[in-house]
C-alpha positions in Angstrom: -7.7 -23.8 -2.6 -7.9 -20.0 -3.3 -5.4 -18.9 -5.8 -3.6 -15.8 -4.8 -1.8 -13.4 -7.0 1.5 -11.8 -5.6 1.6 -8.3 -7.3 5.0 -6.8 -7.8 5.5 -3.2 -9.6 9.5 -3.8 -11.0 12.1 -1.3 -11.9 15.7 -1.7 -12.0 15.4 -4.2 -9.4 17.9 -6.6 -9.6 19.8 -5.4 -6.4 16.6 -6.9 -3.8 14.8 -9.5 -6.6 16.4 -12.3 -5.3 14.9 -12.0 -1.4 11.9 -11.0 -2.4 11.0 -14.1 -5.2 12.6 -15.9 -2.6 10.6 -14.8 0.6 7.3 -15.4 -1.5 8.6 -19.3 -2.4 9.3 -19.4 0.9 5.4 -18.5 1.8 3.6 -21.5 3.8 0.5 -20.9 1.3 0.0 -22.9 -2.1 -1.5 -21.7 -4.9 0.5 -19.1 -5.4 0.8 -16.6 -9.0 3.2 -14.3 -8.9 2.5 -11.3 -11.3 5.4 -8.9 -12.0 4.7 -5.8 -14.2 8.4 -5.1 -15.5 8.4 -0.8 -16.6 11.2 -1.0 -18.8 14.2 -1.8 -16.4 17.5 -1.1 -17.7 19.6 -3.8 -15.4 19.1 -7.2 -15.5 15.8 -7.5 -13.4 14.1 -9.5 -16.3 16.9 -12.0 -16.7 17.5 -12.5 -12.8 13.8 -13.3 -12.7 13.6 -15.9 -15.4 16.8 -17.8 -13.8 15.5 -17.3 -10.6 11.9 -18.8 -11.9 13.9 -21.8 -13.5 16.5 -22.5 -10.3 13.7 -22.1 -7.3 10.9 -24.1 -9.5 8.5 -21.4 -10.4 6.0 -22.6 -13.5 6.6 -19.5 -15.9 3.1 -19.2 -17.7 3.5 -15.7 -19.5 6.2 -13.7 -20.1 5.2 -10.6 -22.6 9.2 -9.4 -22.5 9.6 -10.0 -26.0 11.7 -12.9 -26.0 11.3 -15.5 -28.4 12.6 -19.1 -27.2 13.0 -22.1 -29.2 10.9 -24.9 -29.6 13.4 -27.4 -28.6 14.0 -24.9 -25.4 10.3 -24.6 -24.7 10.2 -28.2 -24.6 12.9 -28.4 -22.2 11.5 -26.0 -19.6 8.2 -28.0 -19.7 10.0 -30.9 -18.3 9.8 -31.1 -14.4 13.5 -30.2 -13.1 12.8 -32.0 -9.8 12.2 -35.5 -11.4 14.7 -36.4 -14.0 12.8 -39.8 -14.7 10.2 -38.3 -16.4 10.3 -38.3 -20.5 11.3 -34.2 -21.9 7.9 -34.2 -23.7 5.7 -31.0 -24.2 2.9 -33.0 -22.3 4.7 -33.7 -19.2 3.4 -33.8 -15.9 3.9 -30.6 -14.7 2.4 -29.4 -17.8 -1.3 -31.3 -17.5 -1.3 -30.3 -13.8 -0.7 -26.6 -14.8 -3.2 -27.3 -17.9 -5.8 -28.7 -15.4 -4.9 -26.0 -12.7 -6.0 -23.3 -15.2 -9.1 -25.3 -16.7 -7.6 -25.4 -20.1 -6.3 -28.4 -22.2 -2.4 -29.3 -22.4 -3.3 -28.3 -25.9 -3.6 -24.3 -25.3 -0.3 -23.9 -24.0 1.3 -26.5 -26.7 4.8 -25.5 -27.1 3.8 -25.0 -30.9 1.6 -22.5 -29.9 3.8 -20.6 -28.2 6.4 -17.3 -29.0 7.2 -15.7 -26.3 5.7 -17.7 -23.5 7.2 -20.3 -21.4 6.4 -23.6 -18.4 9.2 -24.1 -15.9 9.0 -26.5 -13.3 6.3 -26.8 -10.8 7.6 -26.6 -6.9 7.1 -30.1 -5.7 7.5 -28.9 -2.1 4.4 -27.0 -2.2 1.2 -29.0 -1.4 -2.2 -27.7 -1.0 -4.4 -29.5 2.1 -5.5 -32.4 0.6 -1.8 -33.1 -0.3 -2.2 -32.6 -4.0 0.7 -30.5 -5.5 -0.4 -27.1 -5.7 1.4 -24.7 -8.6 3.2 -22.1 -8.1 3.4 -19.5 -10.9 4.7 -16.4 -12.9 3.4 -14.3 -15.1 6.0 -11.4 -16.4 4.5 -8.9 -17.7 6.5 -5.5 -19.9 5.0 -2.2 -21.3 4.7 -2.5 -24.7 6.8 -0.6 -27.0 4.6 2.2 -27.9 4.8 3.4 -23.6 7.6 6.0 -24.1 8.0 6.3 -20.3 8.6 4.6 -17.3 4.7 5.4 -15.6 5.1 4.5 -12.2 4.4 1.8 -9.2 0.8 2.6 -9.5 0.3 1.9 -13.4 2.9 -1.6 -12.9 0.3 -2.5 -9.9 -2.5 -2.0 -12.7 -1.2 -3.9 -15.1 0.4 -6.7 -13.0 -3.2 -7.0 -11.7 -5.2 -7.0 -14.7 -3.1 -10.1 -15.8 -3.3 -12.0 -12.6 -6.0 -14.7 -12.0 -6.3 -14.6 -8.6 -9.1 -14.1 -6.4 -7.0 -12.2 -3.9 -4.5 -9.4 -4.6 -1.4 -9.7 -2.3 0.7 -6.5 -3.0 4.8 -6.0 -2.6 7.5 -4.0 -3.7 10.3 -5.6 -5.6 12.8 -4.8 -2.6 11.1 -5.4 0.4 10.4 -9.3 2.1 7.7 -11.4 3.2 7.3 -13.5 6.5 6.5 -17.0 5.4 2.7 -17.3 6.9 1.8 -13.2 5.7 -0.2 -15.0 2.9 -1.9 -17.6 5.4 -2.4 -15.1 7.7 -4.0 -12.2 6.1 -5.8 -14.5 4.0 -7.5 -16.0 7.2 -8.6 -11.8 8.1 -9.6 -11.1 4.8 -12.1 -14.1 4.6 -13.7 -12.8 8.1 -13.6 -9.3 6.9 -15.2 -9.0 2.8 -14.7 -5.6 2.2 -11.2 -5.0 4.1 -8.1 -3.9 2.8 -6.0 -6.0 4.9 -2.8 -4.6 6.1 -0.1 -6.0 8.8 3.2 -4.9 10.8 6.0 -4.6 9.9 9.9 -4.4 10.4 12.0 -1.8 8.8 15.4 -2.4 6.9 17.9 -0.9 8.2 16.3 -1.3 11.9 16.3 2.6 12.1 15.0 4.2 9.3 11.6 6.3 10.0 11.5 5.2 13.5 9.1 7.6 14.2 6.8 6.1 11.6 7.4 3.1 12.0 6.3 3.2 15.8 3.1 5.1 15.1 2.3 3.0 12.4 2.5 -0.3 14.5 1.0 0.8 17.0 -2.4 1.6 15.6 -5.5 -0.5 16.2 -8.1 -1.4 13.8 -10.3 1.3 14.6 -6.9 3.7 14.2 -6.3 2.3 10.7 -10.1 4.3 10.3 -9.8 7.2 12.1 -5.8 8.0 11.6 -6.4 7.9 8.3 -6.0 11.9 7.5 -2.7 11.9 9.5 -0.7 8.9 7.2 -1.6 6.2 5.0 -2.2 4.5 7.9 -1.1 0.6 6.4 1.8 0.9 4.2 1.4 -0.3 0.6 3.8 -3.1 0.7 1.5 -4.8 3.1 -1.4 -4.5 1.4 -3.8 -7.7 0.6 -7.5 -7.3 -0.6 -10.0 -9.3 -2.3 -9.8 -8.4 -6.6 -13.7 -7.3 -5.9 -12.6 -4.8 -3.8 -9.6 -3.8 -6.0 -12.3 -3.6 -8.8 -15.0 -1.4 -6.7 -12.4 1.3 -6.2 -11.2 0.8 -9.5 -7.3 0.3 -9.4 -4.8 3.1 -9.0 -4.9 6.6 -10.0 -2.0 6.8 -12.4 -1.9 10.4 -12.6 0.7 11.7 -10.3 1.5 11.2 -6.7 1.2 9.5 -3.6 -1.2 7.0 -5.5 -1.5 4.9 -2.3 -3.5 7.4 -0.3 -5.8 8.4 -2.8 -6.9 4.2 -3.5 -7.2 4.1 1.0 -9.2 6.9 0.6 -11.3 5.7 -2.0 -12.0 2.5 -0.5 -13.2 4.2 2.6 -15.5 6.1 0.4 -17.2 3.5 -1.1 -17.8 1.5 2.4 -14.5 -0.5 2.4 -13.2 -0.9 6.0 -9.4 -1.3 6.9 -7.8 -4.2 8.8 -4.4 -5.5 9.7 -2.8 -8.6 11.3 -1.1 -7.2 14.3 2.3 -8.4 14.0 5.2 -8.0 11.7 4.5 -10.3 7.9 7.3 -7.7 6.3 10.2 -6.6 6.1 9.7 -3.3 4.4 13.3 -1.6 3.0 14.7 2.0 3.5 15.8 3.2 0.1 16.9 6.2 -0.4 15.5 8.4 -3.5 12.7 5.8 -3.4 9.3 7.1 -5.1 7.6 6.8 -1.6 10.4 9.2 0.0 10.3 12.4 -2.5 6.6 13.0 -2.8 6.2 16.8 -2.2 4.7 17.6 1.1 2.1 20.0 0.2 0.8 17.5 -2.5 0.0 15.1 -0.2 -1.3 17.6 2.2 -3.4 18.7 0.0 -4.7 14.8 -0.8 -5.8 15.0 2.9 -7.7 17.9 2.5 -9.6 17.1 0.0 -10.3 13.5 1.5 -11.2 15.4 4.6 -13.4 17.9 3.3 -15.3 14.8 1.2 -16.0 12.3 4.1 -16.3 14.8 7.2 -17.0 18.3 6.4 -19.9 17.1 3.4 -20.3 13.5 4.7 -23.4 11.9 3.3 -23.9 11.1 7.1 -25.6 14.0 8.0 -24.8 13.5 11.5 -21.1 13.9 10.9 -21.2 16.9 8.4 -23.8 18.6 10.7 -20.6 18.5 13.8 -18.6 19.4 11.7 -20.3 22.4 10.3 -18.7 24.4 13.1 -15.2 23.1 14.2 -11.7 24.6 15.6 -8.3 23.9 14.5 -5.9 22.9 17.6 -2.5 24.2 16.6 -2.0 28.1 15.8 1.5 27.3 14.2 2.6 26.6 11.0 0.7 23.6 9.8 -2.8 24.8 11.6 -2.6 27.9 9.5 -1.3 26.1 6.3 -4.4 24.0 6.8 -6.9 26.4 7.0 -5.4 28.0 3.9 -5.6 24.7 2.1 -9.2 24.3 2.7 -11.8 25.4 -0.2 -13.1 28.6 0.7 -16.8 27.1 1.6 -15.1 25.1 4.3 -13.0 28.1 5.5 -16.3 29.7 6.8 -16.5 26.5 9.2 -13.7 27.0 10.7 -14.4 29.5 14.1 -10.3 29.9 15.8 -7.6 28.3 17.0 -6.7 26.1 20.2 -3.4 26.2 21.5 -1.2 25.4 24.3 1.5 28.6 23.8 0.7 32.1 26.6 2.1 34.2 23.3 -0.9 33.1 21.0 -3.8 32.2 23.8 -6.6 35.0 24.3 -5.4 37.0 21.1 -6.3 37.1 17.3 -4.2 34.4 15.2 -3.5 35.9 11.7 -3.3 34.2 8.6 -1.4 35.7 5.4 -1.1 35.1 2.2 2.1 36.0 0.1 3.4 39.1 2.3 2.5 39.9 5.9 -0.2 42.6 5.0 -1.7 40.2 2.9 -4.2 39.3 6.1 -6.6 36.3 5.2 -7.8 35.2 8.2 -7.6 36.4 11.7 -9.5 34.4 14.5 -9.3 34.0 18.2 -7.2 31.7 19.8 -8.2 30.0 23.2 -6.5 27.7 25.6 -7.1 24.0 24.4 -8.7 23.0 27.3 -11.2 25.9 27.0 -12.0 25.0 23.2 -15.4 23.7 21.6 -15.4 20.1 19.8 -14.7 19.0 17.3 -11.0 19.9 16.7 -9.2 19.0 13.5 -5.5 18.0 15.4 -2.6 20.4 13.4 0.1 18.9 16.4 3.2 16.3 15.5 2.5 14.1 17.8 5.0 11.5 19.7 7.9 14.8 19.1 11.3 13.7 19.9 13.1 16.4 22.6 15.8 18.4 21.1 19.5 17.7 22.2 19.2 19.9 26.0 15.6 20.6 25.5 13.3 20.1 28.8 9.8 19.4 28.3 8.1 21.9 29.8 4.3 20.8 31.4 2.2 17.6 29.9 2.7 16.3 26.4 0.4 17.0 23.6 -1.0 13.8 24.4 -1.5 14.1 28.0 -3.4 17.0 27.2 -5.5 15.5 24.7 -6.7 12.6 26.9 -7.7 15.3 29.6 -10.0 16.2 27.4 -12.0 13.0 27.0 -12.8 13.5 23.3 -14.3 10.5 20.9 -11.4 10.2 18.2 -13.2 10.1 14.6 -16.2 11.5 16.3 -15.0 14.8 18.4 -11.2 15.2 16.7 -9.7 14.1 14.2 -5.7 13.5 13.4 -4.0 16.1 10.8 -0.6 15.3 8.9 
């Protein structure tokens, strides 16, 4: 059976551990590792992991939080919990099946060798196929001293993966919950599909939070997961699962500021990995307020998509792509058309010949775009009707937009008037957030 490593960033946890070890125990998949990357919590996250280890039967086979146990309690923990026949000896059962699982001898993980590293019981409800008993593990894993700083979800995911084993990478956050056939299931995709980043639904906790997102995100297809891709991070990070080669081609996570989840996506599309997603709900993904994911600045990530966009369209190494693209229009004369054209480097700006819109104020005149001040004129183009505009058109429009309370639509939606149009999305437009 294919070992899988469950990778968990943790900080200041404690408040969510509990359903999230638990939802992963629950998981109808064996073996299982589960590698948690612990950046200096200051509750009791590390503490309510080991007793949760020790009371739901997970084998603890590192823990680097500087704890040094006893010999006489290492020997203890090696004993399986589950069978109280056996003898406490170092050499128990559960010990030579985790010896064997990891192609060592019981001798390598001798309590006498040990400091700070412990074996807890082995889950005797978890069988693999052929009925054997199939481990399930933990490895804990804390910044060493000499890391002044708590670095972020992105360096824990780093870390928690470079000591995992696994041959696939199953990604969650420390306060969100797994379905119990998520494993199973986007294992079963991620076999069929070798260089996917496999994503899946999900449910949102509490049921209203980003509702808007949380629609579109659901909603896409495969071939949206692709083409989307400039307007969101199209699969949320909690739901990622990949293969470690693919983890390894794009190199891990950028550690170096933001939004470190859209920079790997786009990445991986770079370097020919294709997305994927089982289309139903395997998590339960938890609304947190002041979470890292919810205070990212705006323009940063805005200006993530730019530079993706600019990299794999406007200079693809597809020639038939960047030669569209050489000429394209911006549909949206508003705020975020103009902040885009703004954004863009100014070899790309040159590409860019006006502005599509649906507004009688702004069609058939010159659009301009200032700097600092009003005089400060950088751009001024020609806006035309949408329906009167040249593909390709890079999409500056929100998309799905809620009425306002007493507000009357007035004529077709934005997306009415986009599928009048007929357009190949990815090919003739493409998606702006």
């Amino acid at each position: 059976m294919t070992l899988i490593s469950v990778i968990i960033p943790m900080y200041n946890a404690s408040r969510f551990l509990q359903a999230t070890i638990e939802s992963i125990v629950a998981q109808t998949y064996r073996p299982l590792e589960i590698c948690v990357f612990n950046d200096g919590s200051t509750d009791d996250s590390c503490d309510l992991l080991r007793a949760l280890a020790q009371r739901l039967g997970i084998a603890v086979v590192q823990d680097d939080s500087g704890r040094a146990y006893l010999k006489e309690e290492v020997e203890r923990l090696f004993v399986v919990s589950r069978d109280q026949s056996l003898p406490e000896t170092p050499f128990s059962a559960a010990m030579l099946e985790l010896a064997e699982f990891h192609k060592v001898t019981p001798q390598d993980i001798s309590p006498s060798l040990l400091t700070n590293r412990s074996v807890l019981a082995i889950n005797e409800q978890s069988h693999g196929a052929d009925g054997t008993c199939a481990p399930l593990t933990l490895r804990l894993v804390t910044r060493g001293e000499q890391d002044c700083a708590v670095r972020g979800p992105g360096n824990g995911r780093n870390r928690a993966v470079r000591e995992s084993t696994g041959e696939f990478l199953c990604f969650i956050d420390a306060d969100d919950v797994m379905m119990a056939d998520r494993v199973a299931k986007q294992l079963e995709l991620a076999l069929k599909e070798p260089r996917a980043l496999v994503g899946s639904n999900f449910t949102r906790d509490p049921p209203d939070s980003t509702a808007r997102y949380a629609r579109w995100c659901n909603s896409l297809t495969d071939e949206q997961l692709t083409t989307h891709r400039f307007k969101e991070c199209t699969i949320i990070q909690p739901t990622w699962f990949m293969s470690r080669r693919n983890f390894d081609i794009v190199g891990g996570y950028d550690i170096n500021g933001w939004a470190e989840d859209l920079k790997f996506l786009y990445r991986h599309v770079a370097l020919g990995g294709t997305l994927h997603k089982v289309q139903e709900p395997l998590l339960m993904y938890r609304y947190v307020q002041q979470s890292v994911s919810s205070i990212v600045p705006r323009t940063l990530v805005r200006d993530i998509r730019l530079r993706a966009f600019e990299s794999q369209i406007l200079s693809s190494p597809n020639l038939e792509t960047s030669r569209r693209w050489s000429r394209f229009t911006i549909w949206g004369a508003g705020r975020d058309g103009k902040q885009f054209l703004k954004g863009l480097s100014k070899d790309y700006q040159r590409q860019v010949i006006g502005f599509c819109d649906v507004d009688p104020a702004k069609i058939g005149r010159n659009v301009s775009v200032c700097g600092e001040t009003r005089r400060d004129v950088l751009f001024n183009l020609p806006c035309v009707h949408f329906s009167e505009a040249k593909p390709p058109l890079l999409i500056c429009v929100t998309m799905d937009r809620p009425l306002g309370e007493g507000e009357v639509r007035q004529g077709p939606s934005f997306e009415e008037n986009l599928s009048s149009l007929n357009l190949r999305e990815g090919v003739d437009y493409f998606l702006f957030g």
